[in-house]
N, C-alpha and C positions, 0 to 999 in steps of 0.2 A: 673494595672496602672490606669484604670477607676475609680476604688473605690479609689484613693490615691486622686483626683482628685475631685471627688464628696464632699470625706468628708472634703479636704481642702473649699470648696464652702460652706459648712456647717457649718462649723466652722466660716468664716467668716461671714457669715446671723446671726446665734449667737453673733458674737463680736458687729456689727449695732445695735442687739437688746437690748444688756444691753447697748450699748450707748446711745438708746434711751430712757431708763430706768433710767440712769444716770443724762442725761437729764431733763426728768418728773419730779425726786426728786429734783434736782437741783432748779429748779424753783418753786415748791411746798416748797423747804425750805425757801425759799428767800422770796417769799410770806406770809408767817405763821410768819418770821423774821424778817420783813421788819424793825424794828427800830433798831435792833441790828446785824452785819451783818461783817465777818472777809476777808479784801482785799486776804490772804493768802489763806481762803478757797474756794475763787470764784473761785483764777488763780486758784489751784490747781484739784478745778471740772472742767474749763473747759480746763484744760490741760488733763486729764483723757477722756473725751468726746472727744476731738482733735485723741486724742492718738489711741481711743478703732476705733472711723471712720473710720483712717488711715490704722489700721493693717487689720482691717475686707475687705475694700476694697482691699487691697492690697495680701488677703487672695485668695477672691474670682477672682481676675484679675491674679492671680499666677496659681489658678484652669482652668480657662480658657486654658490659652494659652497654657499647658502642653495636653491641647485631640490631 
């Protein structure tokens, strides 16, 4: 049950880090795009970035409370 628990907490430190990944690009394309730039692709990177936070956190606080 230990390891059900560990790798749930793993999983979700992975989910943080491509969000922060998601992130990084996010604003490096925006950057590099700056005069050309789609309302539809913002919401939908930071709805992706919203999304990937939520579940990783929700990952690891799931991990927790199960020891």
């Amino acid at each position: 049950m230990n390891n059900k628990n560990e790798g749930l907490k793993e999983v979700g430190k992975g989910l943080i880090t491509l969000a922060n990944l998601f992130l990084i690009l996010f604003f490096l394309n925006n950057y590099l795009q700056h005069e050309s730039f789609s309302v539809v692709g913002i919401l939908l990177s930071v709805y992706t970035v919203i999304m990937l936070y939520y579940t990783g956190y929700t990952a690891i606080n799931k991990g927790g409370d199960a020891c």
